[in-house]
C-alpha positions in Angstrom: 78.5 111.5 41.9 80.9 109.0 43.4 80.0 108.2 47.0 83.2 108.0 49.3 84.3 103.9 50.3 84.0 102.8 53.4 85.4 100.1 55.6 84.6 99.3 58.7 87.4 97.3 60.4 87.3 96.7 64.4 91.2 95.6 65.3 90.9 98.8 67.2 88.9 96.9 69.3 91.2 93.9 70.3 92.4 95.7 73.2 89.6 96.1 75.1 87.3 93.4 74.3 89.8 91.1 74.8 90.3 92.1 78.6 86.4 92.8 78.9 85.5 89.6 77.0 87.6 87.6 79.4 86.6 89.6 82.4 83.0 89.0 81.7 83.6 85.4 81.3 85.6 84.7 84.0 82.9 86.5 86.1 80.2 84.6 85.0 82.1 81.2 85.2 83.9 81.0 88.4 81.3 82.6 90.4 78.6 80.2 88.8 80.8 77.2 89.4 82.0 78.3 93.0 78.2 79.1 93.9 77.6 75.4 92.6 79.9 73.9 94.4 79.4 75.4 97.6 75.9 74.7 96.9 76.3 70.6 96.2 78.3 70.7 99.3 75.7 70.9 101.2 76.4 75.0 102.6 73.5 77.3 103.7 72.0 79.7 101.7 74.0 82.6 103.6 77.4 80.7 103.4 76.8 79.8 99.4 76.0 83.9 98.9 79.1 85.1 101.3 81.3 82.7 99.4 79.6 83.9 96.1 80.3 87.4 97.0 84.3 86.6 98.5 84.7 85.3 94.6 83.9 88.1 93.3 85.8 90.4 94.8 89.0 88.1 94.8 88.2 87.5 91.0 88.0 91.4 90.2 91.1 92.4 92.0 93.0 89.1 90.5 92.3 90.2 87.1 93.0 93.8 87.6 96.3 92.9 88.9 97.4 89.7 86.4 96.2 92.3 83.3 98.1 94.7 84.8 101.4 93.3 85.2 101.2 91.1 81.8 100.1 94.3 79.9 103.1 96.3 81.2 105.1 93.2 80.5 104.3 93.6 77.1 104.8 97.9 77.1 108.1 97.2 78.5 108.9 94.9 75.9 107.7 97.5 73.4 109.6 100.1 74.9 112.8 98.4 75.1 112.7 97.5 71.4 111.9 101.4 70.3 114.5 102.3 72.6 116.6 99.8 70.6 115.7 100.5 67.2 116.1 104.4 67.6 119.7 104.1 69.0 120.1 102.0 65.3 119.0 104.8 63.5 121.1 107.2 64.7 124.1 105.0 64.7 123.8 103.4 61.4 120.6 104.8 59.2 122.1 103.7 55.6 121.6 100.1 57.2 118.3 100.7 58.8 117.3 101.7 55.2 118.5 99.0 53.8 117.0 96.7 56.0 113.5 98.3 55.7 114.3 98.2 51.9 114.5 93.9 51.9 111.2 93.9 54.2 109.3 95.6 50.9 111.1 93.6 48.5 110.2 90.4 50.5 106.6 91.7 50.6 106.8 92.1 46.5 107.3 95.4 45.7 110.8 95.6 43.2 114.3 96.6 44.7 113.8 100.3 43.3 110.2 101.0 44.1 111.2 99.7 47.9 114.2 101.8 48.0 112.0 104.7 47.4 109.0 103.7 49.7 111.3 103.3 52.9 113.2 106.4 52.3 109.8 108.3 51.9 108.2 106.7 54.5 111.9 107.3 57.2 111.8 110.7 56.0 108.7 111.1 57.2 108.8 108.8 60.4 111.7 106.8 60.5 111.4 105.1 64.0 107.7 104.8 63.3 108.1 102.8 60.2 110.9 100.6 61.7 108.1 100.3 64.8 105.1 99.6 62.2 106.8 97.3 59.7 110.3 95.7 61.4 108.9 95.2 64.9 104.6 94.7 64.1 104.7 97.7 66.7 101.2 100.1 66.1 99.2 102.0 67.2 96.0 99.9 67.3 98.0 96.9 69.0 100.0 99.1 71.5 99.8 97.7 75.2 97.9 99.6 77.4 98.6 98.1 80.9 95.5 101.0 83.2 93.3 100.4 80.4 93.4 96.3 80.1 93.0 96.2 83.9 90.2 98.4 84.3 88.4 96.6 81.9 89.3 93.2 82.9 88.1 94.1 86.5 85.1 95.9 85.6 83.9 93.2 83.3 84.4 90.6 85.5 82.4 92.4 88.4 79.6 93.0 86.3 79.7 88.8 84.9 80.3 87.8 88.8 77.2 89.8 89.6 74.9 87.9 87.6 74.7 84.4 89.1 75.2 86.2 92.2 72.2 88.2 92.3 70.5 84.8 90.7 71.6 82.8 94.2 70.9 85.5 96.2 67.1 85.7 95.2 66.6 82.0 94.6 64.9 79.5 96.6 67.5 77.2 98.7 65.8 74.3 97.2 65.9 75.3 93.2 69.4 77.4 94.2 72.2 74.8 91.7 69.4 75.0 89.2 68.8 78.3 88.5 72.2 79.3 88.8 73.4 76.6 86.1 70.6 77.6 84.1 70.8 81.8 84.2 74.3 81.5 83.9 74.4 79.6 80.8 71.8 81.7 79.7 74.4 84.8 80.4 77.4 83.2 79.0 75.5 82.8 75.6 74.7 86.3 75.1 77.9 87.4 76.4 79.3 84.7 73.1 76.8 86.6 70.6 77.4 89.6 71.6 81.2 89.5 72.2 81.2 88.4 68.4 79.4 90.6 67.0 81.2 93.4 68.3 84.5 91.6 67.0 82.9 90.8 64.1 83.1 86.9 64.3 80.9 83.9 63.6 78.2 84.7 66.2 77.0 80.9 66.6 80.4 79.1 66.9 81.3 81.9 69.6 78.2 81.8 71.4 78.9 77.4 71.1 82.3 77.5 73.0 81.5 79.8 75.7 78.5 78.2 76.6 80.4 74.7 76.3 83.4 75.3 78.5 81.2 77.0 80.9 79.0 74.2 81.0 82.2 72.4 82.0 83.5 74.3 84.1 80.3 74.1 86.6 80.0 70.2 85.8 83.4 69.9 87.7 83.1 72.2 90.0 80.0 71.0 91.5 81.2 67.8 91.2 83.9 68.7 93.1 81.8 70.0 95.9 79.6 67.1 95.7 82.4 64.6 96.9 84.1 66.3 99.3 81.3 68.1 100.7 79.2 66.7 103.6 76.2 64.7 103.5 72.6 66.3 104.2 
């Protein structure tokens, strides 16, 4: 008995672990990095945790809003082109054929098979196979503005509340060091785990988040360090 084959393909994930990825990220890096540069500045413990906590809520609504309006940037885009392409269709479909006809051909299939392929697939959905092979439109890759900004905002609370629960409960004294620490700690299992779930090379992905992290706190402490006062 022939068992069915399966694939298991995860671009129907690229959506939303892109936002969340970034979200998560970009919570656990510029809250880590603000925390230590407040902190090398020379703040208290109260000021270092209020400023913590103003950078996370600035961060969340920031990337609910930029995902937002660069998501629907991209639906409008979408939109207009459909509108475009289905105004073709009606006004000229002999053309769209033949224009859907010299995409096959130029993907190798021969003049007549391609012939017969786009006027199969336009009597079944023309717009949608002018979307799917003319534009790159789908349905996996279509923007969803209310869906990239909730994740983007979510994730990036939850990655902002890590190093900020860290400074919170830390000594004053071992405050820069445990943050740095824990949040490298979080930015490598949010690499590993970001790649697995895409599917990617888990130790080169886990390598570069933790590296621009590590960079990213490096400045900003230094930062804080030089234009912060002296103890």
């Amino acid at each position: 008995m022939r068992t069915r084959h399966r694939e298991r393909h995860r671009m129907h994930r690229t959506g939303w672990l892109r936002a969340a990825v970034l979200g998560a990220n970009d919570g656990i890096v510029s809250t880590a990095s603000l925390l230590l540069g407040v902190a090398s500045a020379h703040a208290s413990h109260k000021a270092i945790v209020i400023a913590g906590l103003a950078g996370l809520v600035a961060g969340a609504m920031s990337m609910a809003a930029g995902e937002y309006v660069s998501v629907y940037s991209q639906a409008d885009t979408e939109h207009a082109d459909l509108q475009r392409e289905r105004q073709e269709l009606g006004n000229d479909e002999e053309g769209e054929h033949r224009e859907l006809t010299a995409i096959y051909v130029g993907r190798g299939l021969d003049a007549k098979l391609a012939s017969q392929v786009a006027e199969q697939l336009m009597a079944h959905d023309a717009l949608g196979a002018h979307a799917r092979d003319e534009l790159g439109i789908t349905e996996t890759g279509l923007a969803r503005p209310l869906q990239a900004a909730f994740a983007s905002a979510a994730s990036f609370t939850i990655g902002a509340a890590l190093p900020l629960v860290v400074a919170t409960l830390s000594p004053y004294s071992y405050l820069s060091l445990v943050v740095a620490a824990t949040s490298l700690v979080f930015l490598a299992v949010l690499g590993g785990l970001s790649a697995r779930a895409g599917g990617a090379h888990i130790a080169r992905s886990t390598l570069r988040v933790v590296f621009w992290g590590t960079l990213a706190m490096l400045v900003t402490a230094g930062v804080g360090s030089v234009f912060g006062e002296s103890p």
